[in-house]
Structures are given as C-alpha cells and as structure tokens.
mmCIF file of the N, C-alpha and C atoms, coordinates in Angstrom:
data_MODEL
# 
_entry.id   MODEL 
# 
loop_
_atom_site.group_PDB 
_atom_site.id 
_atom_site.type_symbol 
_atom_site.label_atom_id 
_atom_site.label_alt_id 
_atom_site.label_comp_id 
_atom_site.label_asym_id 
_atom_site.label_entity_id 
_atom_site.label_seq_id 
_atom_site.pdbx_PDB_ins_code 
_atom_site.Cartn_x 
_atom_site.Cartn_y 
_atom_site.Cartn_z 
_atom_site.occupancy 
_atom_site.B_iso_or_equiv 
_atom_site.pdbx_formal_charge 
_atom_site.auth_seq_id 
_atom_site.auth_comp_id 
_atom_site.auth_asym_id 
_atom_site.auth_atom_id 
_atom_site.pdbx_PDB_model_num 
ATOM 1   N N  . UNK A 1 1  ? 0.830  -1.201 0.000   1.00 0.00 ? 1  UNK A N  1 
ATOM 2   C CA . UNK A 1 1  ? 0.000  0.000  0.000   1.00 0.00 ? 1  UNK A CA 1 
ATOM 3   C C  . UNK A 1 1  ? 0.870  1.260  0.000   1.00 0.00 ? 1  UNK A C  1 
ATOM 4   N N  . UNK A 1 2  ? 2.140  1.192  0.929   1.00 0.00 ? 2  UNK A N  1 
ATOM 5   C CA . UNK A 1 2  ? 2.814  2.889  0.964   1.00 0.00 ? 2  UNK A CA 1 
ATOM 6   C C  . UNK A 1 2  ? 3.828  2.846  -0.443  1.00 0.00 ? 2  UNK A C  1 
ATOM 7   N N  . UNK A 1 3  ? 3.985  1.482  -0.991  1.00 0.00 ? 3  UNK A N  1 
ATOM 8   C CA . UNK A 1 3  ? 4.467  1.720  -2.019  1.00 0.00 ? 3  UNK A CA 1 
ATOM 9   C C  . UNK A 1 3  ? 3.859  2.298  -3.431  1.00 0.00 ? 3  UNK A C  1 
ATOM 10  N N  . UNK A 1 4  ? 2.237  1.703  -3.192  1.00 0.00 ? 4  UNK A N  1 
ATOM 11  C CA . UNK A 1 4  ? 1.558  2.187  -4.323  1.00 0.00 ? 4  UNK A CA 1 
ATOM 12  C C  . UNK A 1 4  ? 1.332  4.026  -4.350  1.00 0.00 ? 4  UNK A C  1 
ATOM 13  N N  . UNK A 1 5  ? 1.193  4.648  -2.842  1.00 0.00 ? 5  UNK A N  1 
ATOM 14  C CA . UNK A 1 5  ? 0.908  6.082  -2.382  1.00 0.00 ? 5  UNK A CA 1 
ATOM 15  C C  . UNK A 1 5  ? 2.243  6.787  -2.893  1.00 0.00 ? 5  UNK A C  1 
ATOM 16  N N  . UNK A 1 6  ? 3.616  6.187  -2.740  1.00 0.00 ? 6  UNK A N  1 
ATOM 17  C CA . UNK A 1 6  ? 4.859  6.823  -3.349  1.00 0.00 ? 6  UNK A CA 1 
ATOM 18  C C  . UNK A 1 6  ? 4.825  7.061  -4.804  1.00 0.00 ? 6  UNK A C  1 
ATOM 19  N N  . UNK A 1 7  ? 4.445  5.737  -4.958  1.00 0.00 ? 7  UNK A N  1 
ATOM 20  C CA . UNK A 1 7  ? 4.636  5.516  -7.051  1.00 0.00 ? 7  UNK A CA 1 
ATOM 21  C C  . UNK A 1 7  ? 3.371  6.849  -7.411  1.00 0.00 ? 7  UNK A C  1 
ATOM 22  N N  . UNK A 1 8  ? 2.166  7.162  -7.128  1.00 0.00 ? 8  UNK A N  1 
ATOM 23  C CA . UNK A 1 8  ? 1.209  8.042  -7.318  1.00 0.00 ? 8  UNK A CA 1 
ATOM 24  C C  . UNK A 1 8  ? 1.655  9.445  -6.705  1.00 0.00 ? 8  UNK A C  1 
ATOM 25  N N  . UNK A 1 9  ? 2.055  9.348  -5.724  1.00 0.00 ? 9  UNK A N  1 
ATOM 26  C CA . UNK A 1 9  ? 3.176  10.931 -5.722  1.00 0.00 ? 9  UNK A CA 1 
ATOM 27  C C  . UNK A 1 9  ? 4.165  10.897 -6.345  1.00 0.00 ? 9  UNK A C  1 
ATOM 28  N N  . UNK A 1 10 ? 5.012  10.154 -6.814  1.00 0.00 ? 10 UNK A N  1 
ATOM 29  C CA . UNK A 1 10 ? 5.993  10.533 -7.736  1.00 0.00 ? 10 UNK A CA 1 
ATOM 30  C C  . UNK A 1 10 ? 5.437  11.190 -9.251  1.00 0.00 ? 10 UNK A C  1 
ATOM 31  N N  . UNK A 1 11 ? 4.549  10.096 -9.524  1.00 0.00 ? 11 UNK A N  1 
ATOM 32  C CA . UNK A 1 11 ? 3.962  10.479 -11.045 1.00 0.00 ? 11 UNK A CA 1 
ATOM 33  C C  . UNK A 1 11 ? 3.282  11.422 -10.611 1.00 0.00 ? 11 UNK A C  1 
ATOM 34  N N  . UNK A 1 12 ? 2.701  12.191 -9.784  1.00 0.00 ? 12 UNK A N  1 
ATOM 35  C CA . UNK A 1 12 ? 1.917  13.288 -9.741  1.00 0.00 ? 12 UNK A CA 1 
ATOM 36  C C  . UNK A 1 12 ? 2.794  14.850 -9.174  1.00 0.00 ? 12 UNK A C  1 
ATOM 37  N N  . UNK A 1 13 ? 3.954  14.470 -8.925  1.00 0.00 ? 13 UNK A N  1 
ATOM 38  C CA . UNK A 1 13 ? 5.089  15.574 -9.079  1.00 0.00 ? 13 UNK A CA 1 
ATOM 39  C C  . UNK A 1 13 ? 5.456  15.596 -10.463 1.00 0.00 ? 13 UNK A C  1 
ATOM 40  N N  . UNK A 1 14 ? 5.971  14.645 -10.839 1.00 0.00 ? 14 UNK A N  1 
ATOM 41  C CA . UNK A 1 14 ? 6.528  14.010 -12.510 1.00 0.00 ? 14 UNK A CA 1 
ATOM 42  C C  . UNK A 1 14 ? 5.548  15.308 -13.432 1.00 0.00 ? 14 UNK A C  1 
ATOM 43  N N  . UNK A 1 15 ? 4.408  15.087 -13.796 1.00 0.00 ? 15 UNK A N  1 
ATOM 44  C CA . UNK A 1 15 ? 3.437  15.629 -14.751 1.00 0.00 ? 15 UNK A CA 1 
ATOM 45  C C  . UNK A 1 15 ? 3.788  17.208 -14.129 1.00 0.00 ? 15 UNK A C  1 
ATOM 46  N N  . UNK A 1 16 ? 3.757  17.289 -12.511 1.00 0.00 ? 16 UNK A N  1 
ATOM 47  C CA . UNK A 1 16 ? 3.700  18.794 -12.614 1.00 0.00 ? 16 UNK A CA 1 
ATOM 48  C C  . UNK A 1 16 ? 4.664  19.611 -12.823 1.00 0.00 ? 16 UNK A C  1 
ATOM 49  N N  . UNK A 1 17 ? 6.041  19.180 -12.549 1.00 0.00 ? 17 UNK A N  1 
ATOM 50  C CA . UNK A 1 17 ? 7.148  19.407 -13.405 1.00 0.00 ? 17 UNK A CA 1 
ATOM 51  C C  . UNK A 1 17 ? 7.190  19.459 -14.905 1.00 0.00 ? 17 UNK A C  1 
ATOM 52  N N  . UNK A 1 18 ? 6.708  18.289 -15.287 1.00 0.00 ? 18 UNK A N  1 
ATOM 53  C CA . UNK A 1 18 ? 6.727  18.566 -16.808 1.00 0.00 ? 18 UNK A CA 1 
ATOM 54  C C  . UNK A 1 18 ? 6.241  19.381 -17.535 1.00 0.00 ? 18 UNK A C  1 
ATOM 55  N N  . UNK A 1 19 ? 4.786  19.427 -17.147 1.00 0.00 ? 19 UNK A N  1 
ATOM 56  C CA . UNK A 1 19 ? 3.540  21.147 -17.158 1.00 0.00 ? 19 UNK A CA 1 
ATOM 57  C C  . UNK A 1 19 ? 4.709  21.833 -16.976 1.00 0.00 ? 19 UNK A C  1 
ATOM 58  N N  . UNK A 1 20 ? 5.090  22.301 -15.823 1.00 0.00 ? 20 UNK A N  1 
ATOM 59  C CA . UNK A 1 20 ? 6.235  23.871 -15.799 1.00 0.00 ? 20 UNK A CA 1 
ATOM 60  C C  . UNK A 1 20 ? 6.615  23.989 -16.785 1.00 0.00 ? 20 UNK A C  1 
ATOM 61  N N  . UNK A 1 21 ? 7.510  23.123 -16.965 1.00 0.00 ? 21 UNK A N  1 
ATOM 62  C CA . UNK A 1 21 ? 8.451  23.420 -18.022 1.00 0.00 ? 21 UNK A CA 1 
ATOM 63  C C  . UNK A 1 21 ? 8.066  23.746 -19.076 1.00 0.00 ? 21 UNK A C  1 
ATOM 64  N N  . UNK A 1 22 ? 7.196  22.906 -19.461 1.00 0.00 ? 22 UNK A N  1 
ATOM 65  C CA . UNK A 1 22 ? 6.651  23.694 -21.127 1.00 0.00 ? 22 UNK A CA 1 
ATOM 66  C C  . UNK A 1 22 ? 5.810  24.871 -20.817 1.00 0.00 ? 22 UNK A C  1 
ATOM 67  N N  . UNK A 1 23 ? 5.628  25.084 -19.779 1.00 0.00 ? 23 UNK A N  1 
ATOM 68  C CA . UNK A 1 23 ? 4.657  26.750 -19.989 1.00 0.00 ? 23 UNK A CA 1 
ATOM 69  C C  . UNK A 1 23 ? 5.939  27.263 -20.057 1.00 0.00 ? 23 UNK A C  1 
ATOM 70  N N  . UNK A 1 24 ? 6.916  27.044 -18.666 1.00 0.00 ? 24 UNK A N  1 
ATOM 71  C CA . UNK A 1 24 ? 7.794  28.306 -19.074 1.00 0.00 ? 24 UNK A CA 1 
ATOM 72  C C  . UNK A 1 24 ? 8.336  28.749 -20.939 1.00 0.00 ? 24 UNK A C  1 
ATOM 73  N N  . UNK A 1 25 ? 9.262  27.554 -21.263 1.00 0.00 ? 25 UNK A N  1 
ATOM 74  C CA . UNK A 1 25 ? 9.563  27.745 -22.584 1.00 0.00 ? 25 UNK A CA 1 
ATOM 75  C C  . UNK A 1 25 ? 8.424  27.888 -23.769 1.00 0.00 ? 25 UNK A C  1 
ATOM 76  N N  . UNK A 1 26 ? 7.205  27.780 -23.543 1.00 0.00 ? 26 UNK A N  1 
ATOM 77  C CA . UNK A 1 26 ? 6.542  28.358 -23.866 1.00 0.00 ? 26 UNK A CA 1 
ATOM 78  C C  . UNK A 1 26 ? 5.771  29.856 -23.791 1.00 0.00 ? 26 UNK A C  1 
ATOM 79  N N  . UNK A 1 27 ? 5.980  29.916 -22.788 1.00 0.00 ? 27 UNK A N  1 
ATOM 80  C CA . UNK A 1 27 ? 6.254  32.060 -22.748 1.00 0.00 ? 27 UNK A CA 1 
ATOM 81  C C  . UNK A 1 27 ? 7.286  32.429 -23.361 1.00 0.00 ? 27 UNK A C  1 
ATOM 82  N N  . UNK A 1 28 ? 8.387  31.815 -22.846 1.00 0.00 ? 28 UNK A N  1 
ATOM 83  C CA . UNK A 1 28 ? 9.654  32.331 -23.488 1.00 0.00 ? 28 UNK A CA 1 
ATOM 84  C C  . UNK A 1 28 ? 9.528  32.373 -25.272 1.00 0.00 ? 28 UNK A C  1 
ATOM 85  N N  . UNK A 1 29 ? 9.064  31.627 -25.922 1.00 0.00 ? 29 UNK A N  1 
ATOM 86  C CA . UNK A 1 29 ? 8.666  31.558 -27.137 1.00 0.00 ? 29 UNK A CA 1 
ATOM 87  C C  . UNK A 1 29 ? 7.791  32.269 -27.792 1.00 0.00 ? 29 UNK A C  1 
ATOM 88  N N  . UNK A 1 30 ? 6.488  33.201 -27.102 1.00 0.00 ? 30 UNK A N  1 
ATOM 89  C CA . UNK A 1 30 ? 5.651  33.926 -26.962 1.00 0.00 ? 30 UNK A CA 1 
ATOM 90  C C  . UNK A 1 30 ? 6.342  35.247 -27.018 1.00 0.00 ? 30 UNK A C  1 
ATOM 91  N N  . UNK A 1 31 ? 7.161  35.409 -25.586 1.00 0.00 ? 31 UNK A N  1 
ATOM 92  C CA . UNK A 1 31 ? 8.083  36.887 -25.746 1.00 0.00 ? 31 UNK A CA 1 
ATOM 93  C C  . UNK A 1 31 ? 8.725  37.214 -26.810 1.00 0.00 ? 31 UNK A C  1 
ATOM 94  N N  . UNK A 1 32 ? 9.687  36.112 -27.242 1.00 0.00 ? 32 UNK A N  1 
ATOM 95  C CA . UNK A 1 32 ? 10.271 36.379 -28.416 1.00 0.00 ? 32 UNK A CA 1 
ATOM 96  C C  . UNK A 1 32 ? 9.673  36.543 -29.395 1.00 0.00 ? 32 UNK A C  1 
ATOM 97  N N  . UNK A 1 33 ? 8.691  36.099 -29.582 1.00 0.00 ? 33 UNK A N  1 
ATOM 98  C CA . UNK A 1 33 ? 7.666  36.359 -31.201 1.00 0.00 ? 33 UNK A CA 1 
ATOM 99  C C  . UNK A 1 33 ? 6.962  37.848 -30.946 1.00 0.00 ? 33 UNK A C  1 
ATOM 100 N N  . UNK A 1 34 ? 6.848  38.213 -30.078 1.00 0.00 ? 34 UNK A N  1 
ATOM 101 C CA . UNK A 1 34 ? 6.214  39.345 -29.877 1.00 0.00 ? 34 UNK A CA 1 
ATOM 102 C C  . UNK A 1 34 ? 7.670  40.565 -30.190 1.00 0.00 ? 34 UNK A C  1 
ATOM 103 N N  . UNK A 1 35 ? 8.649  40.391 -29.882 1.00 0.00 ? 35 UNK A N  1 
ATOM 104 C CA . UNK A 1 35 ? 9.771  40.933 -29.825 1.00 0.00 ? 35 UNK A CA 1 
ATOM 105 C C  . UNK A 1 35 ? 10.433 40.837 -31.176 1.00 0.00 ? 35 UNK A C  1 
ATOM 106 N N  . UNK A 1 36 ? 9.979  39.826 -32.418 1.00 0.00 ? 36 UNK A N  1 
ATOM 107 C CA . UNK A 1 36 ? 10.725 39.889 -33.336 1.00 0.00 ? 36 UNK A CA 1 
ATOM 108 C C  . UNK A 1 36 ? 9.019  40.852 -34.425 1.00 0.00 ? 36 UNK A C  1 
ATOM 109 N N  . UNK A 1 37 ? 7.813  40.158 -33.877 1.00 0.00 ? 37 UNK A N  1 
ATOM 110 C CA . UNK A 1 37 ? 7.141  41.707 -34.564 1.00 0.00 ? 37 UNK A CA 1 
ATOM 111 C C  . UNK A 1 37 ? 6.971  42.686 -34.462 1.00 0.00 ? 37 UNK A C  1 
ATOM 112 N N  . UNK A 1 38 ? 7.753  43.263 -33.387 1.00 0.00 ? 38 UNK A N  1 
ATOM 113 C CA . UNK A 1 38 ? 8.000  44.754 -33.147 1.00 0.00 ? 38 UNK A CA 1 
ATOM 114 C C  . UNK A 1 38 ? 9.213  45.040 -33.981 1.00 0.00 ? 38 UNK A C  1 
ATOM 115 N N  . UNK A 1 39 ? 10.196 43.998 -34.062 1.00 0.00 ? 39 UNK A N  1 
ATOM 116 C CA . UNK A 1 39 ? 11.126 44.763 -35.030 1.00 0.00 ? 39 UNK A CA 1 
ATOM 117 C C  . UNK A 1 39 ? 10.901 45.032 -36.444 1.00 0.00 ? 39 UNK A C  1 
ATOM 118 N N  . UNK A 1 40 ? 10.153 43.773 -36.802 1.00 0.00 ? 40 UNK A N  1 
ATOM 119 C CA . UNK A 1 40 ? 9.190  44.178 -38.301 1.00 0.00 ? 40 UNK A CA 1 
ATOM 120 C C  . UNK A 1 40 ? 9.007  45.387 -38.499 1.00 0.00 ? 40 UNK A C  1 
ATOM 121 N N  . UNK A 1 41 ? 7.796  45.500 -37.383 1.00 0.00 ? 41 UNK A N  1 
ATOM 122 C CA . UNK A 1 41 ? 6.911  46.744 -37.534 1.00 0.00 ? 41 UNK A CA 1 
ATOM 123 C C  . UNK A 1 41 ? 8.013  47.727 -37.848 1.00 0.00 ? 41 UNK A C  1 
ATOM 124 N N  . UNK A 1 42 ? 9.294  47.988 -37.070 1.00 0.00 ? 42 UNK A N  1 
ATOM 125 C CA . UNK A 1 42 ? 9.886  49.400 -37.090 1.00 0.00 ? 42 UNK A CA 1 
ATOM 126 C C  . UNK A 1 42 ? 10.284 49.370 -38.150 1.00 0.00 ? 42 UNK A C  1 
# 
C-alpha cells in the first residue's frame, strides 16, 4: 500500500514538473515572437 501512495506521488510531481516546463519555454517563445514583430513593424 505505501508503495503504491509513493509511485502516485511521484507520477503526480513528474506531470507537474513537466507542465512547468513547457509553460515556461513556452512564454519564453511567446516573448520572443512578440519581440521579433515589433522589429518588423519598425
């Protein structure tokens, strides 16, 4: 049983780490596109 409660908190840290990460580099990818059509524009 406390082994099955570990394995289900691990994978449920696992996913929320992984979520982070792609939002972050996904803003980061957002900023920059916003930052390369402002240089257009000028």
């Amino acid at each position: 049983m406390l082994k099955k409660m570990i394995a289900v908190a691990v994978l449920g840290a696992s996913v929320v780490v992984l979520t982070g990460c792609n939002t972050v580099k996904g803003l980061g990818r957002d900023i920059e596109s916003v930052g390369e059509a402002g240089d257009r524009a000028i």
